[in-house]
PDB file of N, CA, C and O in Angstrom:
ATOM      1  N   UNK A   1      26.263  12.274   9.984  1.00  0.00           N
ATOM      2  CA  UNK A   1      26.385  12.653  11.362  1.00  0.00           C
ATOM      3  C   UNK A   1      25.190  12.151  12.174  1.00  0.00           C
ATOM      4  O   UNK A   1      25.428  11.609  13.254  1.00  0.00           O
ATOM      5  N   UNK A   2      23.686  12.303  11.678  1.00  0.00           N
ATOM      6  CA  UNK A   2      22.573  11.906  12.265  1.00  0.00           C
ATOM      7  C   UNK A   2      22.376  10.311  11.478  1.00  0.00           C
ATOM      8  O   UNK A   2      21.214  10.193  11.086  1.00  0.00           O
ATOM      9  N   UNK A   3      22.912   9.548  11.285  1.00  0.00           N
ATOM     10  CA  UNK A   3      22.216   8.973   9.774  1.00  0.00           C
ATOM     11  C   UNK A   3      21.073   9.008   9.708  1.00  0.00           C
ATOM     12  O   UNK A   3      20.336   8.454  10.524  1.00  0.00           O
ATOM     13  N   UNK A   4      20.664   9.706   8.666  1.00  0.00           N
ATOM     14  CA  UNK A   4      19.098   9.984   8.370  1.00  0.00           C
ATOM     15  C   UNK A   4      19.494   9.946   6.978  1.00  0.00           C
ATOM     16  O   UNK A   4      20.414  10.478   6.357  1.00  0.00           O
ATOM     17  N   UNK A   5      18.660   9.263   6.697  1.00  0.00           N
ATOM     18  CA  UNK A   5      18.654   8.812   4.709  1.00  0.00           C
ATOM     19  C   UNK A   5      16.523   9.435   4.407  1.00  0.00           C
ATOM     20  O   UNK A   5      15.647   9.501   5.270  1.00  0.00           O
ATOM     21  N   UNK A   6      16.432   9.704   3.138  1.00  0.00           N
ATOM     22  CA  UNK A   6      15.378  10.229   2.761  1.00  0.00           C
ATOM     23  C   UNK A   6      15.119  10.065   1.460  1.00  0.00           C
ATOM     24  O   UNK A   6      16.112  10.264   0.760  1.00  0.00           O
ATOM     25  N   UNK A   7      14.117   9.765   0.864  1.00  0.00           N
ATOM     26  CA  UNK A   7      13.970   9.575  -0.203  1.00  0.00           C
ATOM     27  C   UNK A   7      12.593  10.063  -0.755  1.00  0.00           C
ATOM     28  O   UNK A   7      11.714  10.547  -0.042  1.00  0.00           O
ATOM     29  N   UNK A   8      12.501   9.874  -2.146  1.00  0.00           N
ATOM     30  CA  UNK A   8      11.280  10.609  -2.664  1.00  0.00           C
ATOM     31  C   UNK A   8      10.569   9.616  -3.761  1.00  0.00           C
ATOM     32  O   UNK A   8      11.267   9.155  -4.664  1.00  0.00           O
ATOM     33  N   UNK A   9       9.587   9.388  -3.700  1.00  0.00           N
ATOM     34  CA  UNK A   9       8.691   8.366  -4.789  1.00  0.00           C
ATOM     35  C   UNK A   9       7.443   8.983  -4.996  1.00  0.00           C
ATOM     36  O   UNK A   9       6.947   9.742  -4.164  1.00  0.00           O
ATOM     37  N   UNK A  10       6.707   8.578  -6.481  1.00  0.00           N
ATOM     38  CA  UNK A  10       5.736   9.283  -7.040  1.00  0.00           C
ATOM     39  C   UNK A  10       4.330   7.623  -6.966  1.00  0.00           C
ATOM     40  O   UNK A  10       4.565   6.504  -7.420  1.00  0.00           O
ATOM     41  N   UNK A  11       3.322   7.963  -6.429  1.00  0.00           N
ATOM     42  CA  UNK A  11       2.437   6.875  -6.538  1.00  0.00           C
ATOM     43  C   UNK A  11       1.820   7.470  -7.158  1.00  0.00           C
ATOM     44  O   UNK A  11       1.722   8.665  -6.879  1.00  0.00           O
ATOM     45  N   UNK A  12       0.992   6.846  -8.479  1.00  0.00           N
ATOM     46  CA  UNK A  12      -0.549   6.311  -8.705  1.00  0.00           C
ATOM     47  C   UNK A  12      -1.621   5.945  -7.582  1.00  0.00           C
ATOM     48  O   UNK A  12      -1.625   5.244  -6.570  1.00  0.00           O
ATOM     49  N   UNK A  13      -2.310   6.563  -8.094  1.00  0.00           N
ATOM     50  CA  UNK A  13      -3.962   6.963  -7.378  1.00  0.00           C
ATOM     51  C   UNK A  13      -4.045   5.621  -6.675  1.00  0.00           C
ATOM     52  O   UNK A  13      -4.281   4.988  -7.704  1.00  0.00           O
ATOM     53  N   UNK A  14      -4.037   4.799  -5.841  1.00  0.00           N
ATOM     54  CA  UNK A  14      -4.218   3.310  -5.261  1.00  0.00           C
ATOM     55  C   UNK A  14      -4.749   3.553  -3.562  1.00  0.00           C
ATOM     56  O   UNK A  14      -4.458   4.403  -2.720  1.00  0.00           O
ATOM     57  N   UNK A  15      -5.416   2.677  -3.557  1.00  0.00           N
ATOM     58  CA  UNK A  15      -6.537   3.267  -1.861  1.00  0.00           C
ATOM     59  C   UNK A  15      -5.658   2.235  -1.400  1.00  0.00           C
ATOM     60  O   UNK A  15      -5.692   2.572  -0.217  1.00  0.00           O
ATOM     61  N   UNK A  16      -4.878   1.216  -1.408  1.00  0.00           N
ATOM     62  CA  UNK A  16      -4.465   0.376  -0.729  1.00  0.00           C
ATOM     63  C   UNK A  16      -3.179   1.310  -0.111  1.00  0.00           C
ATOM     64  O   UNK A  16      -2.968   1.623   1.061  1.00  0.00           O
ATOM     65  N   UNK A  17      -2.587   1.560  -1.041  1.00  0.00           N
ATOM     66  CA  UNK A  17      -0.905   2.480  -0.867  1.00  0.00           C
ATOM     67  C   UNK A  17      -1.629   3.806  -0.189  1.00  0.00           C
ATOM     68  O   UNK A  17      -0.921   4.081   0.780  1.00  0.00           O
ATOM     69  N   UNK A  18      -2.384   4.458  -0.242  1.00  0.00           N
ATOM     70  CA  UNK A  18      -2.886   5.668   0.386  1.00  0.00           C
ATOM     71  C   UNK A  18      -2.909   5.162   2.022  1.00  0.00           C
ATOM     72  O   UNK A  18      -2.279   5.576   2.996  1.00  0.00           O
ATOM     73  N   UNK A  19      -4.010   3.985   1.861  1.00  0.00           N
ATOM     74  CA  UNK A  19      -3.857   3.910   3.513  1.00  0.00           C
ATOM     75  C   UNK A  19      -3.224   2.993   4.060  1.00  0.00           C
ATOM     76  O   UNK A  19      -3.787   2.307   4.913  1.00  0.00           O
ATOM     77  N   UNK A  20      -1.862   2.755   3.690  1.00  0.00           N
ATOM     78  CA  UNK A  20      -0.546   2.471   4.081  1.00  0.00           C
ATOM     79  C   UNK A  20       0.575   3.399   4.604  1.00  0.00           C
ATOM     80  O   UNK A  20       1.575   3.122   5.267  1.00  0.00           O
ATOM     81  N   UNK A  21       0.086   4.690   4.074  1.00  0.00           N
ATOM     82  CA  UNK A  21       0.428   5.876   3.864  1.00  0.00           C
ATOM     83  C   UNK A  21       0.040   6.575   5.177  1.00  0.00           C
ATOM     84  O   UNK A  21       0.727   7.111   6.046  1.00  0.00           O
ATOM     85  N   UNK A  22      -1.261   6.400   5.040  1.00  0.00           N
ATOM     86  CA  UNK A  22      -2.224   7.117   6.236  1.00  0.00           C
ATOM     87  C   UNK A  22      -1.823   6.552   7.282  1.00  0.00           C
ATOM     88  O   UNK A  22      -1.524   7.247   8.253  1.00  0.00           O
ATOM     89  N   UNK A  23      -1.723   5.155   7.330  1.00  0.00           N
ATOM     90  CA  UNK A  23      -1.467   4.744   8.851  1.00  0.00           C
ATOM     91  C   UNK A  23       0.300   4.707   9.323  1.00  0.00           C
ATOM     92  O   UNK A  23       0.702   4.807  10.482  1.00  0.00           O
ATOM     93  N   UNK A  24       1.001   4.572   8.328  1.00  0.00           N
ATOM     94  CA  UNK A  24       2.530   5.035   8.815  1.00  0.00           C
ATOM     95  C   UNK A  24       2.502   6.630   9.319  1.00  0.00           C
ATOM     96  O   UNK A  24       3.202   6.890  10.298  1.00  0.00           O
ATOM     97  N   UNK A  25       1.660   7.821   8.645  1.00  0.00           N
ATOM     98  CA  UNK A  25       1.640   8.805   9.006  1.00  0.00           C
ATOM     99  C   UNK A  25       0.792   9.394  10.848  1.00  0.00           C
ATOM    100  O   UNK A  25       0.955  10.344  11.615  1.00  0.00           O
ATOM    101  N   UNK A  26      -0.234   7.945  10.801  1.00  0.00           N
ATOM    102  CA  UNK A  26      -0.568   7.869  11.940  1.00  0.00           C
ATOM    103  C   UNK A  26      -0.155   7.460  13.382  1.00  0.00           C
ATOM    104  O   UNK A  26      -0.470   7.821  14.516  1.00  0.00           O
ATOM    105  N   UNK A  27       0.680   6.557  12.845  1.00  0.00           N
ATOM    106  CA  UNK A  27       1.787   5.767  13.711  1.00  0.00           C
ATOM    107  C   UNK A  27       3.051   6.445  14.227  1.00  0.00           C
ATOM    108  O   UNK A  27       3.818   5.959  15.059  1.00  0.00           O
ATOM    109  N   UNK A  28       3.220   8.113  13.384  1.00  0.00           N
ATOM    110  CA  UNK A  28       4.606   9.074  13.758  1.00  0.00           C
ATOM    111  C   UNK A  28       5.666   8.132  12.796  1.00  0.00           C
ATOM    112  O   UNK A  28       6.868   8.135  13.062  1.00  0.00           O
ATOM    113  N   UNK A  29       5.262   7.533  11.949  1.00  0.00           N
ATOM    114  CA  UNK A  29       6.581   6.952  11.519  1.00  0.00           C
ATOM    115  C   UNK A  29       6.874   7.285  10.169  1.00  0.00           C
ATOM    116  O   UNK A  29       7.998   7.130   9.693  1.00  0.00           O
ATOM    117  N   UNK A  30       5.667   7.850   9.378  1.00  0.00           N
ATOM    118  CA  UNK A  30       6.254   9.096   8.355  1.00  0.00           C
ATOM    119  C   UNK A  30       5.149  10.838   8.719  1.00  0.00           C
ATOM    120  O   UNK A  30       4.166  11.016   9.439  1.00  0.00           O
ATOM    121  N   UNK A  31       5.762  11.577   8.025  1.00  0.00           N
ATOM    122  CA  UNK A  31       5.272  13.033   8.420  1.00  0.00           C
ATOM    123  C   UNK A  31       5.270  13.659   7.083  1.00  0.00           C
ATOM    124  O   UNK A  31       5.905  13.150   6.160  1.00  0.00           O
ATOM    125  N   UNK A  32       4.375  15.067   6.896  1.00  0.00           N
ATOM    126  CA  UNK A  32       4.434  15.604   5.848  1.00  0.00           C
ATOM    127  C   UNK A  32       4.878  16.917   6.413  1.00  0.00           C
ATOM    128  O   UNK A  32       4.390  17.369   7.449  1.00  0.00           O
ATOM    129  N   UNK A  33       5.887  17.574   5.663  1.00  0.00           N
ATOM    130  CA  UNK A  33       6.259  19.151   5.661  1.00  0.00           C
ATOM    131  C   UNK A  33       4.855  19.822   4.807  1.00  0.00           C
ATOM    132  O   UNK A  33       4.424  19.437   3.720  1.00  0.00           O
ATOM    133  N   UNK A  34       4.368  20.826   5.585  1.00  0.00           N
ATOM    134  CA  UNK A  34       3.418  21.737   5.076  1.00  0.00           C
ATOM    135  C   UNK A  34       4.403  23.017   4.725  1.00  0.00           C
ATOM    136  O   UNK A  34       5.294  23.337   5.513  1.00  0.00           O
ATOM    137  N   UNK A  35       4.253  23.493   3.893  1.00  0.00           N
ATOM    138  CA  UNK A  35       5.313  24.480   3.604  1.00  0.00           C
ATOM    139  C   UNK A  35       4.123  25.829   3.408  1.00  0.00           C
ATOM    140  O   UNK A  35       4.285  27.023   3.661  1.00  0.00           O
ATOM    141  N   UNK A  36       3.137  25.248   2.966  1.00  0.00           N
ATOM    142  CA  UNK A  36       2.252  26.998   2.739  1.00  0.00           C
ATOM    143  C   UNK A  36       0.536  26.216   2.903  1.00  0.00           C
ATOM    144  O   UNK A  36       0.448  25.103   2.385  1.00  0.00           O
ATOM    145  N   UNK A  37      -0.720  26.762   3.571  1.00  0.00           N
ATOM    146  CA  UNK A  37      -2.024  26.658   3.501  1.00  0.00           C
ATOM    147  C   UNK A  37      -2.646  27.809   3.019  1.00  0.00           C
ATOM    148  O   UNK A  37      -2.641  28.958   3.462  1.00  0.00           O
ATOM    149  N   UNK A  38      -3.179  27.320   2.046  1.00  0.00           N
ATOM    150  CA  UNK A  38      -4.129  28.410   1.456  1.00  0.00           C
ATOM    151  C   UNK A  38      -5.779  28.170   1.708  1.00  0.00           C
ATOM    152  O   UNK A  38      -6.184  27.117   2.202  1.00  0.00           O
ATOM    153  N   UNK A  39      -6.538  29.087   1.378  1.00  0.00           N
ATOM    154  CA  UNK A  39      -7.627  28.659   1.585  1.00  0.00           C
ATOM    155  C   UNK A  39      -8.467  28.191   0.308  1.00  0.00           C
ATOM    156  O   UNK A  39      -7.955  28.237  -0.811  1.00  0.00           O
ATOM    157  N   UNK A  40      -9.430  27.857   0.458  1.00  0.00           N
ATOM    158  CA  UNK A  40     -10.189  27.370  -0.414  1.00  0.00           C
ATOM    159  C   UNK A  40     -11.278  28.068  -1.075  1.00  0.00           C
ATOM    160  O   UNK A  40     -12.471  27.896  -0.827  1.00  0.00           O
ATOM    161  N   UNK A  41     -10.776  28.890  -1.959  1.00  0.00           N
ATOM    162  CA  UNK A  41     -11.281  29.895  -2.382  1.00  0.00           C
ATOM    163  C   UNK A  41     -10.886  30.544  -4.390  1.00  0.00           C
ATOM    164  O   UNK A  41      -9.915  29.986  -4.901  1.00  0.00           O
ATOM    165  N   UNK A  42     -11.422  31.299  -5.027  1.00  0.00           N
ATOM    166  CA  UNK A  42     -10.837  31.453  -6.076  1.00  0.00           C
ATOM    167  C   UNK A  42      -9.479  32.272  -5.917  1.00  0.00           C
ATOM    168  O   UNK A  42      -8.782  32.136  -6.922  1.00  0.00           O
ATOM    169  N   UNK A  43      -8.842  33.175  -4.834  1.00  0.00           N
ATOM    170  CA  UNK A  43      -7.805  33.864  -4.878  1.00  0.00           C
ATOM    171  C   UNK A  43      -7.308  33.085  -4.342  1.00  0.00           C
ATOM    172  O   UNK A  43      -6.253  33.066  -4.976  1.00  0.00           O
ATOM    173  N   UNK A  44      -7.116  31.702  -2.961  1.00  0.00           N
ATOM    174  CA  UNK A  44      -6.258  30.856  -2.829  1.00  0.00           C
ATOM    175  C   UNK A  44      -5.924  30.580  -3.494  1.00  0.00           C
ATOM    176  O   UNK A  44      -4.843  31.058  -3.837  1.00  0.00           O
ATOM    177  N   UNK A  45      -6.707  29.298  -4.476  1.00  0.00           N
ATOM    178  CA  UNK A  45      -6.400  28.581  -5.424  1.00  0.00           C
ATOM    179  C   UNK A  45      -5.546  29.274  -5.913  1.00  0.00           C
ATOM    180  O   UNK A  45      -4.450  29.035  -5.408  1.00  0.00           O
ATOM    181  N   UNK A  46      -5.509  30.528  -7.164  1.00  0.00           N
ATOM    182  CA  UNK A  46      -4.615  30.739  -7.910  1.00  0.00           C
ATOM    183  C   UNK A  46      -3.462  30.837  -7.265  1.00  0.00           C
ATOM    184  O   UNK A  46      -2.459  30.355  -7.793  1.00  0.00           O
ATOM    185  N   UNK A  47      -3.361  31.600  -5.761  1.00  0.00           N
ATOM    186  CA  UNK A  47      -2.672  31.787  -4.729  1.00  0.00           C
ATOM    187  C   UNK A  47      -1.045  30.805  -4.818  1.00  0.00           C
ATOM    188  O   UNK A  47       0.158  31.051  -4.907  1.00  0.00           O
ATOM    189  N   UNK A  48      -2.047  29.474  -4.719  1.00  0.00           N
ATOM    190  CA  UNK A  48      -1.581  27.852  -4.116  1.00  0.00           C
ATOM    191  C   UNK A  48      -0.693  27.845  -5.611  1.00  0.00           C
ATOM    192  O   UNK A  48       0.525  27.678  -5.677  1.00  0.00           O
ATOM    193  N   UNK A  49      -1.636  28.075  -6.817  1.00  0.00           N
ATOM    194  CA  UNK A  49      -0.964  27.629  -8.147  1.00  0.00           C
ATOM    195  C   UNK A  49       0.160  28.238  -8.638  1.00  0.00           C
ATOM    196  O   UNK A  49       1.022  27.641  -9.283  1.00  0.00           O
ATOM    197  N   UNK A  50       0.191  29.617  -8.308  1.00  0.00           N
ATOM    198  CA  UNK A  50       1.561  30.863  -8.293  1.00  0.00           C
ATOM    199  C   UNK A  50       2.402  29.847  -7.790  1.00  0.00           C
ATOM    200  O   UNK A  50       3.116  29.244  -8.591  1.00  0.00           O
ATOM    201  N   UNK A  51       2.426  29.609  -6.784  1.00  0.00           N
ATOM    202  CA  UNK A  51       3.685  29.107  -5.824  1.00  0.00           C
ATOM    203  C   UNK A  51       4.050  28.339  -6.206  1.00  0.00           C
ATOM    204  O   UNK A  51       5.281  28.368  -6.193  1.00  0.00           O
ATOM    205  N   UNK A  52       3.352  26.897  -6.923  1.00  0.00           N
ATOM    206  CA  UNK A  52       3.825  25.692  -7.215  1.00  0.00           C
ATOM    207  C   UNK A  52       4.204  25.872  -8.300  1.00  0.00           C
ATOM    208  O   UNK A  52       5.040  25.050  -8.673  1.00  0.00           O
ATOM    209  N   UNK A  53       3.823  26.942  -9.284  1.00  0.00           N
ATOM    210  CA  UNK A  53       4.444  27.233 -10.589  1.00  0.00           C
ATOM    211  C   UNK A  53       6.100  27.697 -10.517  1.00  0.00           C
ATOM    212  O   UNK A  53       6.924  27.318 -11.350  1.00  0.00           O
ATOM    213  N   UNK A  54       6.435  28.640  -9.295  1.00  0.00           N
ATOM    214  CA  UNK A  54       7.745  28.856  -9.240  1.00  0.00           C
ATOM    215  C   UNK A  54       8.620  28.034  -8.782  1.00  0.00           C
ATOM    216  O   UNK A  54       9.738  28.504  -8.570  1.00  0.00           O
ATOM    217  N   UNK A  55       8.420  26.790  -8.536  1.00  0.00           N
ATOM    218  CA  UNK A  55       9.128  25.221  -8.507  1.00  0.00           C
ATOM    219  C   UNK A  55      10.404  25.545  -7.068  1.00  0.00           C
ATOM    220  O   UNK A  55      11.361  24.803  -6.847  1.00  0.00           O
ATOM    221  N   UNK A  56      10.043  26.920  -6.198  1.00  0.00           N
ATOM    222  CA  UNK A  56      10.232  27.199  -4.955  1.00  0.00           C
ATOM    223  C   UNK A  56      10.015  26.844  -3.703  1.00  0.00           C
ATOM    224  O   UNK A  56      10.719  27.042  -2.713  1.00  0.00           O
ATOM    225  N   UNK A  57       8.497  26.042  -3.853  1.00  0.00           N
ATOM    226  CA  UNK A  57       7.555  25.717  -2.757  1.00  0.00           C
ATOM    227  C   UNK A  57       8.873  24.648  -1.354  1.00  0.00           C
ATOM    228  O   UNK A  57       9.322  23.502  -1.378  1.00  0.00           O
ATOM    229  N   UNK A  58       8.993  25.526  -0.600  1.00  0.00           N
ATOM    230  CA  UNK A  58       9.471  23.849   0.458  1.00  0.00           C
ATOM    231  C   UNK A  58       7.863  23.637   1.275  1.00  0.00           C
ATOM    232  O   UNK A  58       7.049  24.395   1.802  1.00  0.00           O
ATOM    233  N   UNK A  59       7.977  22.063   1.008  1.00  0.00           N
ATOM    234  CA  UNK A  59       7.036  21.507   1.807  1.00  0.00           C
ATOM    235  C   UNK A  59       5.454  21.410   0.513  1.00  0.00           C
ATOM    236  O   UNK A  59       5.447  21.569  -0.708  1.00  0.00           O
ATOM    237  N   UNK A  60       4.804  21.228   1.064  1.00  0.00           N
ATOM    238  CA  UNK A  60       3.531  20.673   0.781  1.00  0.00           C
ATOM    239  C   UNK A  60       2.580  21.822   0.771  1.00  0.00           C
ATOM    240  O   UNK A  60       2.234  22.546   1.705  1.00  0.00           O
ATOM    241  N   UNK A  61       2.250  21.832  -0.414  1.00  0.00           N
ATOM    242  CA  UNK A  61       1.033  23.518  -0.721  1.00  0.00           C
ATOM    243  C   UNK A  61      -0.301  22.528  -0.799  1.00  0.00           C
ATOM    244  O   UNK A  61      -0.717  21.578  -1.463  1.00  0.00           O
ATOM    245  N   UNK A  62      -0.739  23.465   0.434  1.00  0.00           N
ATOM    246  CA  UNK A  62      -1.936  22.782   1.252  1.00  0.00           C
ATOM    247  C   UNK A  62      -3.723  23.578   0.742  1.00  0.00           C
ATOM    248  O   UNK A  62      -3.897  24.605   1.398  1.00  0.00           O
ATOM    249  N   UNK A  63      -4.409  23.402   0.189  1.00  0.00           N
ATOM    250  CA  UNK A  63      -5.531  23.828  -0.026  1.00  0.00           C
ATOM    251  C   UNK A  63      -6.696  23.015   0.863  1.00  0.00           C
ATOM    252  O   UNK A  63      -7.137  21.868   0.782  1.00  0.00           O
ATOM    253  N   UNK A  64      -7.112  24.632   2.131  1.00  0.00           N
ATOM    254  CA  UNK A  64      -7.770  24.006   3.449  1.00  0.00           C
ATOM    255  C   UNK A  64      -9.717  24.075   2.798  1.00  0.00           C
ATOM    256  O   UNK A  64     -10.474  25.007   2.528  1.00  0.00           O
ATOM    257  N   UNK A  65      -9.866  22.409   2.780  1.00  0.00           N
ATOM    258  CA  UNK A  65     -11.478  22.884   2.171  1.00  0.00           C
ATOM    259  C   UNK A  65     -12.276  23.644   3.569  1.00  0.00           C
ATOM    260  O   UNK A  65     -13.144  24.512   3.475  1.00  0.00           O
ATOM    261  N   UNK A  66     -11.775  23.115   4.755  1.00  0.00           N
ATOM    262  CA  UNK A  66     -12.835  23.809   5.454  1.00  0.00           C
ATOM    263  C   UNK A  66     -12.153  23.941   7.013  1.00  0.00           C
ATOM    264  O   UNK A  66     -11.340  23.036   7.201  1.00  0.00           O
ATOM    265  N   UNK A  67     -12.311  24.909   8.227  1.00  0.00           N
ATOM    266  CA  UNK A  67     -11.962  24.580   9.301  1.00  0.00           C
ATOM    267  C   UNK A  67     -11.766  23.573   9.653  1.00  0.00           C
ATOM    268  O   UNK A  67     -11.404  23.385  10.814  1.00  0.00           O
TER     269      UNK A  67
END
């Protein structure tokens, strides 16, 4: 109805593909769903790790190092 197609891929650690990444994300032409921010802390953390353990999470479990 919209055609909107979406897909999902796993990269390796690479600074080239990161900021290919960074600048399509800068450009509005890809986006990340944040689904939960935790803080950066020992009860976040485990917080962040609960959630991603129940394979529930929508979006991107965010650990904020600092304001």
């Amino acid at each position: 109805e919209k055609n909107i197609s979406a897909e999902s891929i796993w990269l390796q650690p690479n600074g080239e593909q990161l900021q290919k990444i960074a600048d399509l994300m800068a450009a509005g032409k890809v986006k990340s769903i944040i689904g939960e921010v935790f803080p950066f802390s020992r009860q976040g953390i485990y917080d962040a790790h609960a959630l991603s353990e129940t394979h529930h999470a929508v979006g991107k479990i965010v650990v904020q190092m600092a304001e």
